[in-house]
C-alpha positions in Angstrom: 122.9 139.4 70.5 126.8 139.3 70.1 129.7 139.6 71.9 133.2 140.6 71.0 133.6 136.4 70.0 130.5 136.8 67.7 128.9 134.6 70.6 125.2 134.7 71.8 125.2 136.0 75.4 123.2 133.0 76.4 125.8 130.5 74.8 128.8 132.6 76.1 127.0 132.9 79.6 126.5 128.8 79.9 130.3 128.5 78.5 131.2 130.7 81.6 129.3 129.2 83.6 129.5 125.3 83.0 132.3 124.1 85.6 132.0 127.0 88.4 130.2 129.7 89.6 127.9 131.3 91.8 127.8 128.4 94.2 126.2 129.2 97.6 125.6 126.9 100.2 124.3 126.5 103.6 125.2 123.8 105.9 124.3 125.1 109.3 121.5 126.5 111.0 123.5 129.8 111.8 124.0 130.1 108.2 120.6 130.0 107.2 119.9 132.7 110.1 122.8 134.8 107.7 120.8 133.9 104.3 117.2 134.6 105.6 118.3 138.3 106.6 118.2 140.8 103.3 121.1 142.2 102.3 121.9 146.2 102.1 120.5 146.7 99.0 117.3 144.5 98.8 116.5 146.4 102.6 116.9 150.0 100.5 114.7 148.6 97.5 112.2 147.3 99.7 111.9 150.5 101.6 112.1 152.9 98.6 109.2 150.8 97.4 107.2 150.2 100.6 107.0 146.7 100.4 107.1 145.1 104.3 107.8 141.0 102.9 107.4 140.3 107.0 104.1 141.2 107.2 102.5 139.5 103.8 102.4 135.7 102.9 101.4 136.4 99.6 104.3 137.7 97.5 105.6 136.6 94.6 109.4 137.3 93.0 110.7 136.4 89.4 114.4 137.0 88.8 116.1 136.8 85.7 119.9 135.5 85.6 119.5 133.9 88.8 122.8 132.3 88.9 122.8 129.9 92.0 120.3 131.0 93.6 122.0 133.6 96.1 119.3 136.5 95.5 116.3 134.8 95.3 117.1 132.8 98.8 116.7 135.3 101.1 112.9 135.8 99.6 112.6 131.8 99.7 113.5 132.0 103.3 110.9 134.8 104.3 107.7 133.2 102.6 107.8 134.5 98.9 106.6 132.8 96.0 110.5 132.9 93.8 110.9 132.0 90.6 114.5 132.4 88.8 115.1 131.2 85.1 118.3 131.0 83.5 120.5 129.9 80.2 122.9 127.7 82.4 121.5 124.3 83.2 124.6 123.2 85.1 124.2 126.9 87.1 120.6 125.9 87.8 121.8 122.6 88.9 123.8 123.9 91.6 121.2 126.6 92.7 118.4 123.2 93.0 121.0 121.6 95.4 121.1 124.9 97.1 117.7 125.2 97.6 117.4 121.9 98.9 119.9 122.5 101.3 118.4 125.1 102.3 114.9 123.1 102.2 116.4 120.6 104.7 118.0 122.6 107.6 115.4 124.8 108.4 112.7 121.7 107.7 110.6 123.7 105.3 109.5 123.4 101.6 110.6 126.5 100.2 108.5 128.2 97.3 111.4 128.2 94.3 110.8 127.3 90.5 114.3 127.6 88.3 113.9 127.6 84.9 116.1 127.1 82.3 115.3 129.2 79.3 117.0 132.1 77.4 114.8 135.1 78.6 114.3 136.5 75.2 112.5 133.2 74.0 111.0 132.7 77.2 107.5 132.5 76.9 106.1 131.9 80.5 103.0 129.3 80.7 99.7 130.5 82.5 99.8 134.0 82.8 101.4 134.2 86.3 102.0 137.7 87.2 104.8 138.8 89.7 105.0 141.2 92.5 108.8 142.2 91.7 110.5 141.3 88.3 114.2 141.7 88.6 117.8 141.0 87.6 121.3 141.8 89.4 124.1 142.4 86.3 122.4 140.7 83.5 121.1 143.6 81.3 124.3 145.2 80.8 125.6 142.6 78.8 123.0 142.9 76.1 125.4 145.5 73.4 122.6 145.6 71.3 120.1 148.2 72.4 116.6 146.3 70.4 117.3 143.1 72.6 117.6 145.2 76.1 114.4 146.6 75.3 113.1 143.0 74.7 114.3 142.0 77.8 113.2 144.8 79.9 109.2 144.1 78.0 109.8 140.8 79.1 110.0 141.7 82.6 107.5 144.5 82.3 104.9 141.8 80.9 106.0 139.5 83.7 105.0 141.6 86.2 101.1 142.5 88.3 99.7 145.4 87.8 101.1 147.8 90.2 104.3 145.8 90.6 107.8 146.6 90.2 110.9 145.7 88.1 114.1 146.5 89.6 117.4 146.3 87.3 120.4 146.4 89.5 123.4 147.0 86.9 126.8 148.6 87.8 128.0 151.9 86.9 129.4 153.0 83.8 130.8 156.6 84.9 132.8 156.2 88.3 135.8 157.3 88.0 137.9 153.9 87.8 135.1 152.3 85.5 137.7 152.2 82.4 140.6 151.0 84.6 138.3 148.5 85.6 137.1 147.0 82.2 141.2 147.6 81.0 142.2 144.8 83.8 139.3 143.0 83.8 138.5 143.9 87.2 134.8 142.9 88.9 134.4 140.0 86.7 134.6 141.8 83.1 134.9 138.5 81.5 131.9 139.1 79.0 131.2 142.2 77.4 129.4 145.2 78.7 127.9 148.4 78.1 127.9 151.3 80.5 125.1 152.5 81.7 124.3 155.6 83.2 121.4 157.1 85.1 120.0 159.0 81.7 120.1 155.3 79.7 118.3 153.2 82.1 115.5 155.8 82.3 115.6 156.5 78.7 114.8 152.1 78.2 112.6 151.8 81.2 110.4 155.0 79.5 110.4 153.0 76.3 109.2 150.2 77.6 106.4 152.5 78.9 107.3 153.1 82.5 105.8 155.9 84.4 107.2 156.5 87.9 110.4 155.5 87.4 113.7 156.0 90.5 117.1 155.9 90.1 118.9 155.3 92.9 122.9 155.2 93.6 124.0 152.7 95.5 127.6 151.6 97.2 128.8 155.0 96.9 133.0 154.5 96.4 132.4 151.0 96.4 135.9 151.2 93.6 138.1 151.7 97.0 137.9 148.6 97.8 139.6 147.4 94.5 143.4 146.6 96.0 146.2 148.5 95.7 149.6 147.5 96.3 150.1 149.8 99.0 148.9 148.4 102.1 148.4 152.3 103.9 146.7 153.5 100.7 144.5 150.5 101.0 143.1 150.8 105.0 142.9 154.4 104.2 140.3 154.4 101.1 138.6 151.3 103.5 138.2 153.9 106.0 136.8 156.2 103.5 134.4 153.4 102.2 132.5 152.4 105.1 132.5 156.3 106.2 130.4 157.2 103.6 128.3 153.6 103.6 127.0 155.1 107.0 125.7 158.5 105.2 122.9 157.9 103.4 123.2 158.8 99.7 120.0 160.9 99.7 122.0 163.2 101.9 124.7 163.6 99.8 124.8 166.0 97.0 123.0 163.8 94.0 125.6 164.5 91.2 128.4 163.4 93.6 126.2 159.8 94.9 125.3 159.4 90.6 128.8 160.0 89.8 130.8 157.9 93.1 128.1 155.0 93.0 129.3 151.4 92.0 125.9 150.3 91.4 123.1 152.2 90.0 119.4 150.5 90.5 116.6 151.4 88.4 113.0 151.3 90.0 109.9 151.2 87.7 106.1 150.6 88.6 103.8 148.8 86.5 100.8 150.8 85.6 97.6 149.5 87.5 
């Protein structure tokens, strides 16, 4: 695939990604408390799939683009089997030392395998299967549509019969998505497509999903992009975490599609 440099998304992501980014850490016990709890959207995932991770030992999790580790650790942390591959070997460096980190201040071996491997050669060795196959802002920037539907086979092959991939991509129809891209605002530093609720179930049915949600998540999550007005600012703050309370399948499901930051695809393997 190629971006707007006529770079490889893999090359231009370890480029990025070399000196800095996504670094985590944890260097208290209270932190580790912080880690080990799931964040917002992992707790709606998890309940729109019914999937309790504190009552089963046995779970497995494969994420692709895992960065430094930041998603995968709250799973670590609560028993599951993780596994995250990606392009960046200095990346994967930093998400190791994480882990160990991580490994040392609660005195546990933690259950992670980080791969380094562009996911559209990866060819994973001995059949393991996964409970959840997932990525967080990866899929997007693949412009070409043929290789998105590679990856999203990838992670359709990757996953147990009955499992679930999950593709967590942000929102391509908000209303401040093009002033957004036009200031490079929300880390638009490699190119992107955007996607809307009708193109994510269009390549999740081609990739032979069945039972397939779409779910809108951080509704007017662009307020807290800052404005120079300090008053205009608090106000749409006030406005943001009003309607974080509400749930978004009690709002009207044009406005939550349309106001959403995020928009997170849920498909189940066939048994």
């Amino acid at each position: 695939m190629q971006n707007e440099n006529k770079k490889p998304i893999s090359v231009a992501w370890c480029e990025f990604l070399k000196d800095k980014g996504y670094e985590h850490h944890i260097s208290k016990k209270g932190d580790y408390r912080k880690v080990r709890n799931f964040s917002r959207v992992w707790r709606r995932i998890l309940k729109e799939i019914k999937l309790n991770p504190f009552f089963r030992n046995d779970l497995s999790i494969f994420e692709v683009g895992c960065g430094g580790g930041g998603q995968l650790m709250m799973f670590a942390l609560n028993g599951w089997k993780c596994v995250g591959l990606d392009c960046s070997k200095e990346v994967l460096k930093r998400a190791g030392d994480y882990v160990q980190e991580a490994s040392a201040i609660c005195k546990e071996d933690l259950n992670v395998t980080l791969i380094c491997e562009d996911f559209l050669n990866y060819e994973p060795a001995g059949g393991s299967k996964f409970d959840v196959v997932f990525h967080v802002g990866v899929l997007e920037h693949f412009l070409d549509e043929s290789e998105r539907l590679i990856f999203l086979k990838k992670m359709f092959d990757l996953s147990k019969p009955g499992g679930y991939i999950i593709s967590i991509v942000p929102s391509g129809i908000h209303p401040l998505r093009q002033k957004m891209r036009q200031f490079k605002l929300g880390g638009y530093n490699i190119p992107e497509i955007d996607y809307n609720p009708f193109l994510i179930e269009k390549e999740l049915k081609q990739c032979g999903a069945k039972e397939i949600r779409i779910i809108p998540h951080n509704i007017l999550g662009y307020f807290l992009i800052d404005n120079k007005n300090f008053i205009i600012n608090a106000l749409r703050r006030i406005i943001y975490y009003f309607f974080q309370i509400i749930p978004s399948s009690d709002m009207p499901s044009n406005f939550a599609l349309k106001h959403a930051s995020t928009l997170i695809g849920i498909a189940k393997k066939s048994l």
